[in-house]
C-alpha positions in Angstrom: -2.9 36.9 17.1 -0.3 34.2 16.7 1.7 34.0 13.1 3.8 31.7 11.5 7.3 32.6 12.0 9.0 33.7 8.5 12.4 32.5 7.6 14.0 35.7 8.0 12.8 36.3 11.2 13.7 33.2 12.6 17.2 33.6 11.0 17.7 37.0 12.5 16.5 35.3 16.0 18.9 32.2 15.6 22.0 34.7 15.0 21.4 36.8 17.8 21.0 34.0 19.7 24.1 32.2 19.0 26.3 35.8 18.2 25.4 36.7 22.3 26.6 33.3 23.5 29.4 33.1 21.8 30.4 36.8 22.5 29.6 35.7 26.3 31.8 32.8 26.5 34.7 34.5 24.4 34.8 37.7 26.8 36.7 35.7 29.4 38.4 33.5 27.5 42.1 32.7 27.8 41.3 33.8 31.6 42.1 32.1 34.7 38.9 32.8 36.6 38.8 33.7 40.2 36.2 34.4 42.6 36.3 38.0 42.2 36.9 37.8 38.6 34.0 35.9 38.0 31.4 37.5 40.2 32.7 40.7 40.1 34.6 41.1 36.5 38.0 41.7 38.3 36.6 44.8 39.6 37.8 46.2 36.7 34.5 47.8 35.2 34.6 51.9 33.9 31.8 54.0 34.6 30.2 53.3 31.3 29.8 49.8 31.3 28.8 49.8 34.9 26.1 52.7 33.6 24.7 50.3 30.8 24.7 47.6 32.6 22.5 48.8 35.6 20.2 50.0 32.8 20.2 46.7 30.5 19.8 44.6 33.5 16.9 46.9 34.6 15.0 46.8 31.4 13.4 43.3 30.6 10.7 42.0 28.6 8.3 43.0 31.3 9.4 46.9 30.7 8.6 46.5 27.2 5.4 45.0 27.4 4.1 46.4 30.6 4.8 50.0 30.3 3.4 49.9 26.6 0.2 47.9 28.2 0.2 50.7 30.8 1.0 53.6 28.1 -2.4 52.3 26.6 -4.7 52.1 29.4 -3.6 55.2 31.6 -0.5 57.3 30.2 2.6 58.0 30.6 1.5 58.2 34.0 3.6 55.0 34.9 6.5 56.7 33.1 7.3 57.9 37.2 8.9 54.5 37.8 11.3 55.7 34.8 12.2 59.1 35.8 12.6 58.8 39.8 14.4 56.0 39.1 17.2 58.6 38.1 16.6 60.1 41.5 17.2 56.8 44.0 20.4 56.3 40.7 21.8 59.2 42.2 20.9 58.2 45.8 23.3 54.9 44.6 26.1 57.4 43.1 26.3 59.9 45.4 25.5 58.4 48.8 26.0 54.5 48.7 28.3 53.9 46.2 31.5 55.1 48.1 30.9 52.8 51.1 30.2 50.2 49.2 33.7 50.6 47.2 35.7 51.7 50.0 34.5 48.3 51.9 35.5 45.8 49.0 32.4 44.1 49.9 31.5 41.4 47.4 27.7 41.3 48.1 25.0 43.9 49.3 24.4 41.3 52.7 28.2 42.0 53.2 27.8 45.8 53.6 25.0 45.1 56.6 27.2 42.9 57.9 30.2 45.5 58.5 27.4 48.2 59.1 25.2 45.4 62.0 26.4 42.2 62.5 26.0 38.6 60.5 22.1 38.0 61.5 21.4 40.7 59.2 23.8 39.8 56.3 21.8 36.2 56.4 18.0 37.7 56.5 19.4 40.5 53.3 20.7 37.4 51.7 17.8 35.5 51.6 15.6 38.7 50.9 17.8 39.1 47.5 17.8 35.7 46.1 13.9 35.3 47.1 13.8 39.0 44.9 16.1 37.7 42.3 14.1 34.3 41.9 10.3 35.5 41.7 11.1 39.0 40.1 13.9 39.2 38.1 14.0 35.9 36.4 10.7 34.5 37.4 8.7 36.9 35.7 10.4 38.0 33.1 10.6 34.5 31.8 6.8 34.3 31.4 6.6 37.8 30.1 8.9 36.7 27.3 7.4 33.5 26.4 4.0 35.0 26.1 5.3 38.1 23.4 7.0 35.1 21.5 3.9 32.6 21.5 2.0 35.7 20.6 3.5 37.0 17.6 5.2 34.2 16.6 3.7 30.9 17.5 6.1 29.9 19.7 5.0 27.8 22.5 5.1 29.5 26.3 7.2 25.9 27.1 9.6 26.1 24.2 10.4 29.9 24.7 11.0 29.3 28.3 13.6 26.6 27.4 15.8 27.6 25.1 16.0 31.5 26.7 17.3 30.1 29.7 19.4 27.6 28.1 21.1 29.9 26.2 21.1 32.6 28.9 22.3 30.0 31.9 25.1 28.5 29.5 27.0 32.1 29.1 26.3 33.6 32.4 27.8 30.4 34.1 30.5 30.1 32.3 31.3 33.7 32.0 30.4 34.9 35.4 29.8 38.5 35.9 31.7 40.4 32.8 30.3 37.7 30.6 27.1 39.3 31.4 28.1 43.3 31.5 29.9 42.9 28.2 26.1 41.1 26.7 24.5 43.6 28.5 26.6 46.3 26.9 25.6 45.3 23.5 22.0 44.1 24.4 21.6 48.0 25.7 22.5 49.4 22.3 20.2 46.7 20.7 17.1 47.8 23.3 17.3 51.5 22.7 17.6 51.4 18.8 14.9 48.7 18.8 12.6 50.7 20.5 13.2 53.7 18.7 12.6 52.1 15.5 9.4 50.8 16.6 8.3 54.3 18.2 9.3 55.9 15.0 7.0 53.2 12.8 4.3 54.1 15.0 4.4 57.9 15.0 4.9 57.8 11.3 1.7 55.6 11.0 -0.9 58.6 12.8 -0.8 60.4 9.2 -2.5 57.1 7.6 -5.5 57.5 9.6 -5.1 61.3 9.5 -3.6 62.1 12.8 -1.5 65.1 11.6 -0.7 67.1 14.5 -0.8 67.3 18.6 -3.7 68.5 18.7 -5.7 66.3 16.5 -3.4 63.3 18.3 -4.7 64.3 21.9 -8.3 64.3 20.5 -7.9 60.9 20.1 -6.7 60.0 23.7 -8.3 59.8 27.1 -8.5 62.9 29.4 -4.7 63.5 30.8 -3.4 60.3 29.2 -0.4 62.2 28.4 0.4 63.6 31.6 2.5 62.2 34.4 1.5 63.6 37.1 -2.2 63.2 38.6 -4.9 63.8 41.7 -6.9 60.8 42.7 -9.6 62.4 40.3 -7.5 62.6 37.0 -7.0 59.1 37.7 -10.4 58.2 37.9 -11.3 59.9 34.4 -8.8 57.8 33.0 -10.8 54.9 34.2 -7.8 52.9 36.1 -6.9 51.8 39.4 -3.5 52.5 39.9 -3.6 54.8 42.9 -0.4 56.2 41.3 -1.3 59.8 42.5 1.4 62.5 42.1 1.8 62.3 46.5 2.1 58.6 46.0 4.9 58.7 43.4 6.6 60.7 45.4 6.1 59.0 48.8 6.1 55.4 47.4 8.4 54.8 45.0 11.8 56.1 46.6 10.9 53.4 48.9 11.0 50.6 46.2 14.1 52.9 44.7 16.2 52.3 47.6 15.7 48.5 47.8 16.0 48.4 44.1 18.4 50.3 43.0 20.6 51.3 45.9 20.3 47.6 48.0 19.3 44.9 45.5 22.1 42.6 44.2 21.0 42.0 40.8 21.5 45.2 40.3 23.7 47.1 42.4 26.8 44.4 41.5 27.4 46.0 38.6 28.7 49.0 41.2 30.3 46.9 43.1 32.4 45.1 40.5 33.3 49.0 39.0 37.4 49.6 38.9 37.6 53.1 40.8 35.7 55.0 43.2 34.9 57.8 40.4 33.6 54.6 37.9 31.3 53.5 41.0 29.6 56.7 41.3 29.4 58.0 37.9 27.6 55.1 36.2 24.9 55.4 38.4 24.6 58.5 37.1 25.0 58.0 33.3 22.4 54.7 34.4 20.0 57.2 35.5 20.3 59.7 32.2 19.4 56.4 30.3 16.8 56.3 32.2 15.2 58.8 30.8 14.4 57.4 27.7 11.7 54.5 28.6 9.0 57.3 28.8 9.1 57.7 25.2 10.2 54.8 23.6 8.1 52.2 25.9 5.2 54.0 27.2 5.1 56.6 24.5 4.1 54.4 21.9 1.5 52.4 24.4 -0.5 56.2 24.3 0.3 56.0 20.1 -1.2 52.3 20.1 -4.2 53.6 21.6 -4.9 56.2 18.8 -4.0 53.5 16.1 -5.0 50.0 17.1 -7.8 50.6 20.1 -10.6 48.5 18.0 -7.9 45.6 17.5 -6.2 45.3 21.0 -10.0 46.2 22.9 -9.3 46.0 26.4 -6.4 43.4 26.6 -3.7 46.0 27.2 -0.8 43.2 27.0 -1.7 43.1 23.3 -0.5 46.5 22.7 3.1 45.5 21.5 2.4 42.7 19.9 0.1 43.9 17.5 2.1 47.3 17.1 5.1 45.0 15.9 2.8 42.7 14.1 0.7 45.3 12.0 3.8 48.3 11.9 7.0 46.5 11.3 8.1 44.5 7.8 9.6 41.3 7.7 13.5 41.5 9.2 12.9 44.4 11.0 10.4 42.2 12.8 13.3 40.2 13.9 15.1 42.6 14.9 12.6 43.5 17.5 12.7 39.8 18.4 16.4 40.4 19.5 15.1 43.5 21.3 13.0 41.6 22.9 15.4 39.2 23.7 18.0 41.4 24.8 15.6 42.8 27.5 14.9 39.1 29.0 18.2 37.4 28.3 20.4 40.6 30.0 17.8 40.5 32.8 17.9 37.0 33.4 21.7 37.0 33.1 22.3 39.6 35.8 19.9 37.9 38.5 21.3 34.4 37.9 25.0 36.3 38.6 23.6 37.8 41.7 22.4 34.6 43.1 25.0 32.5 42.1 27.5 35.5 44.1 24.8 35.5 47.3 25.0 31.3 47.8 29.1 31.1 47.4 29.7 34.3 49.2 27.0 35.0 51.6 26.8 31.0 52.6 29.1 29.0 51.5 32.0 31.3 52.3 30.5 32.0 55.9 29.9 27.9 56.4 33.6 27.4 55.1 36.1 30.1 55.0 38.8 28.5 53.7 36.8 27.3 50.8 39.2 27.9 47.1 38.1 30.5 44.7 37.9 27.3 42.3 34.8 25.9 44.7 33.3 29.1 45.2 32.7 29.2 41.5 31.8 25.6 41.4 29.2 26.0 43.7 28.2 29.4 42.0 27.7 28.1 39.0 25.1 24.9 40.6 23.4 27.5 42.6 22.7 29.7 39.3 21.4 26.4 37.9 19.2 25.8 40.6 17.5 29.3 41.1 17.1 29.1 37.2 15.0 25.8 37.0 13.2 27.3 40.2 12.4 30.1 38.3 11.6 28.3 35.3 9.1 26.3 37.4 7.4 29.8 39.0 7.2 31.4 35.9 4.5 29.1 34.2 2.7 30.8 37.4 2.6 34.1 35.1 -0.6 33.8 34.1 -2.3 34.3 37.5 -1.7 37.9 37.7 -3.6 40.3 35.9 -1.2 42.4 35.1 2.7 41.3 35.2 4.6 44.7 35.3 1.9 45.7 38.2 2.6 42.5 40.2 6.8 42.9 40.0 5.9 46.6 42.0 3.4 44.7 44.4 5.8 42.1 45.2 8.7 44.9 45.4 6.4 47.0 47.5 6.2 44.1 49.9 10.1 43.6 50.5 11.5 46.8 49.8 10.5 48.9 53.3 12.3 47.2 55.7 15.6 47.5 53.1 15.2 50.5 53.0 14.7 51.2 56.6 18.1 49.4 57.6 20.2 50.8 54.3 19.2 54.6 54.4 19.6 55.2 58.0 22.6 52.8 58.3 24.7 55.3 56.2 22.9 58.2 58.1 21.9 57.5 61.5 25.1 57.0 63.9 22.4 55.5 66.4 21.3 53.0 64.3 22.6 49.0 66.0 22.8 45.6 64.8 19.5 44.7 67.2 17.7 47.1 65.1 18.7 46.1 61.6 17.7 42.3 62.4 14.4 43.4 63.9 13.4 45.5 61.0 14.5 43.1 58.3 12.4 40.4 60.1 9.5 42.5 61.1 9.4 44.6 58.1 9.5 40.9 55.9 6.7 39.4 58.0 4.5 42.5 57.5 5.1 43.2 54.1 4.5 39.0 52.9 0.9 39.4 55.1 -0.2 43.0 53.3 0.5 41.6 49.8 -1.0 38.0 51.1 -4.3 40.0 51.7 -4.6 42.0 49.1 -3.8 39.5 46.9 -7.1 38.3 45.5 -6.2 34.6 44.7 -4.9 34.3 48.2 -8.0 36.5 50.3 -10.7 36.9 47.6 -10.4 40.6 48.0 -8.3 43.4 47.7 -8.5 44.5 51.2 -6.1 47.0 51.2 -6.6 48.5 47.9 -10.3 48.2 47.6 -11.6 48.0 51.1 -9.4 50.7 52.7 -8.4 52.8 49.7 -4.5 52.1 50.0 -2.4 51.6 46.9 0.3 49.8 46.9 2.8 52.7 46.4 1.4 54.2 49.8 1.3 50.6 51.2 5.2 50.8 51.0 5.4 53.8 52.0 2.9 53.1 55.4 5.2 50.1 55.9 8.4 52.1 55.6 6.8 54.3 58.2 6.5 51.7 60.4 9.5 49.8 59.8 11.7 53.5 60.7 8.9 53.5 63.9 10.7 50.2 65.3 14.2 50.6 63.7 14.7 54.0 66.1 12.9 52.7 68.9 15.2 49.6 69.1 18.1 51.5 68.5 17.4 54.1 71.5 16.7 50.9 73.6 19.8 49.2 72.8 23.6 50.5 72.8 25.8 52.5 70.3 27.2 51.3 68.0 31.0 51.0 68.4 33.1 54.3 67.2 35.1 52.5 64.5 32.0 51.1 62.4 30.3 54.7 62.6 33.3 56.6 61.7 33.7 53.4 58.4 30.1 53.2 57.5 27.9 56.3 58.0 27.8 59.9 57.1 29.3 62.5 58.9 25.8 64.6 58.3 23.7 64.4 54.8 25.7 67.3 53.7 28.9 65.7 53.8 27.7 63.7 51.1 28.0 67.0 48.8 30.8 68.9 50.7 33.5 66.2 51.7 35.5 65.7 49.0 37.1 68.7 46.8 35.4 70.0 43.4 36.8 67.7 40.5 35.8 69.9 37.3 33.7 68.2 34.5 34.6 64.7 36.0 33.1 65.4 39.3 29.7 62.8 39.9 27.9 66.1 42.2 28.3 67.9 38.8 26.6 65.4 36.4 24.1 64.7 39.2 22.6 68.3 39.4 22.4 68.1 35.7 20.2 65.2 35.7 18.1 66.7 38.5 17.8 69.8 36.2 16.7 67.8 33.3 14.2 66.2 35.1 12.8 69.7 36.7 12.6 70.3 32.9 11.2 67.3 32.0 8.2 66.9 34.8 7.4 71.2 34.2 6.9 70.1 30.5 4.6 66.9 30.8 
């Protein structure tokens, strides 16, 4: 499948390439840069940019291959990681985001450690940079370099090296609004991109007479444009997903709240927002965006099916690459390039931010306190270096998984319960104590790393889990949230109160204060906007 690269292509690749770092590096110029200026943009973020940015920094490479690879083989079933993503997005804007902007906190660790006590800040912090390290960057790297060597000829190696050259050089230098403002832009670049491509495709059904639904869902397998399945509709797709409607709906607001509500690569962007009202409502406007993946990513994985099924067989990871190869002329070609780009470099960018804010604020601030804002930077910037060439090094590891967007939501179902645990009912539960947390973060870890360990087939020869006792790994995370809320209670009960002022700072006063506390704020007010995006998805889910 591999082609030469044309000259206009490659030119079109080279000018995005160079256009994004220079943007990067000129966004803070003429700047003197603190600490919280450089990890968290001056706090000075409006609801907009923080919406994009959680959306740009979502959306990598993986997303664009993945969820076409999975639009082709079973639907737009795996569009449910798109749309409840809006739902734990709200989670984020209505129930965590004013603790976390009313604490100042810097880092997610930060919050547990006002909420518990240090232990737990340390464990969080290592959980996010281990996250940040084999997910966000790790991955996406090899996802990126594999499209490129694809349809391009460009070597897995070379791909690898100049992305994260380019990527590492901005988000050093820039810090955190050197990457929102890229991300910004790279969000724009990712949504038209895709469109364009989804439009190519349904334009191309008429050519091999495809002329209307009916005739187009002729030409698919049985419910492969459904999202919502039994264990049997499933099965007549032929895959092995497990992703039953009950495990959607158990599963993934377990990965949601790690993810989206307690992960540092992405909740920053919140953190770095310049009002309460900014912190909640890009959440929000993040989570309409969100919205869109199910028909321009997975969508035209079902179209690719219809048109290219003799060409991309059974090698599913094939299905955008030979959709951009066969549908798109030269230059518009290369502007998918830069989509695809956009997607890696703006993820890349926001976990190498996150880690570089976790070592100089979560250890290097703790070791020394009186450390200057210029060495907190200085040693930011090393430790982005360091996670990226780690990263670099893990990500020739790609090829050992069988499917890459699959294995990110294995390795997130292995972390995510006890996060979830400790963050959900530490804003909740007035019980809930510091010997708790620790517990559950260290249990909940251990557990997790041994379920994916043996139902990882490289590591045990076997999926015992999946195949020998039937559980997916959606309802793996949500057994193991299960358990991890089992041990968080019973260690709370066992253990004292925690002390009035924390409970009255940190936690709810009851889950409907989080819609009744503060006054009605018209067509500004985040409860508003939210019920409109719960709406559209009622819609949404009643249609498909």
């Amino acid at each position: 499948m591999s082609e030469k690269i044309n000259l206009i292509d490659s030119s079109i690749i080279i000018i995005y390439l160079v256009g994004i770092l220079v943007i990067g590096i000129m966004s803070v110029r003429l700047k003197k840069m603190t600490s919280d200026g450089y990890f968290l943009a001056g706090r000075g973020l409006n609801w907009m940019l923080v919406g994009a940015a959680l959306f740009a920094s979502n959306i990598s490479t993986i997303h664009l291959v993945g969820l076409a690879a999975s639009g082709y083989n079973e639907g737009l079933v795996w569009g449910n990681f798109e749309w409840l993503a809006s739902i734990t997005l709200i989670m984020l804007g209505l129930i965590f985001a004013p603790f976390y902007f009313k604490s100042r906190i810097s880092t997610l660790p930060e919050f547990l450690e006002k909420r518990y006590d240090s232990r737990s800040r340390t464990v969080m912090a290592f959980i996010a940079i281990i996250g940040a390290l084999f997910v966000h960057i790790g991955m996406s790297l090899y996802a990126g370099a594999v499209v490129f060597e694809i349809f391009f000829g460009i070597s897995v190696v070379t791909s690898i090296l100049v992305i994260s050259i380019v990527t590492t050089i901005y988000t050093v230098l820039g810090g955190l609004k050197a990457v929102v403002v890229t991300e910004t832009i790279q969000s724009v670049i990712l949504i038209l991109g895709a469109i364009v491509l989804t439009g190519f495709a349904v334009f191309a059904l008429s050519d091999i007479g495809v002329d209307n639904l009916a005739e187009f869902k002729a030409n698919l397998k049985p419910g492969q444009l459904n999202m919502l399945h039994t264990k049997k509709s499933l099965e007549a797709l032929g895959g092995d997903t497990g992703l039953t409607w009950y495990a959607c709906l158990l599963g993934y607001p377990v990965l949601g709240l790690w993810y989206w509500c307690s992960d540092q690569t992405i909740v920053q962007r919140v953190l770095g927002a310049k009002s309460k009202q900014d912190a909640q409502l890009g959440p929000i406007f993040a989570g309409f965006l969100k919205l869109l993946p199910v028909f321009i990513l997975v969508f035209p994985g079902v179209i690719a099916y219809v048109l290219f099924k003799d060409i991309i067989g059974t090698n599913a990871n094939m299905a955008l690459p030979v959709m951009i190869n066969q549908l798109l002329p030269i230059g518009i070609r290369g502007l998918m390039a830069a989509t695809l780009l956009a997607a890696l470099m703006s993820t890349i960018a926001a976990a190498l931010n996150s880690s570089a804010t976790l070592v100089a604020v979560d250890i290097v601030k703790r070791i020394n306190p009186a450390a200057s804002d210029k060495n907190q930077i200085k040693i930011g910037r090393y430790a982005a270096i360091v996670v990226m060439l780690l990263a670099m090094a893990w990500s020739t590891q790609g090829d050992k998984f069988s499917s890459i967007f699959e294995a990110i939501n294995k390795i997130a179902a292995a972390i995510a319960p006890p996060v979830a645990v400790v963050f959900l009912f530490g804003v909740f539960s007035k019980r809930g104590t510091k010997q708790a947390a620790f517990i559950t973060l260290i249990t909940g870890l251990a557990l997790g790393i041994i379920a994916f360990c043996i139902d990882f087939e490289p590591i045990s020869g076997y999926m015992f889990l999946t195949k020998g006792l039937h559980i997916p790994f959606m309802m793996q995370a949500w057994w193991l949230f299960v358990l991890c809320a089992i041990i968080y209670f019973s260690i709370s009960y066992l253990t004292l109160r925690p002390p009035k002022h924390i409970i009255d700072n940190y936690t709810w006063d009851s889950p409907l204060a989080v819609l009744v506390k503060d006054e009605f704020k018209g067509i500004k007010d985040v409860r508003l906007w939210s019920g409109i995006l719960i709406l559209t998805l009622i819609v949404l889910y009643l249609i498909f």
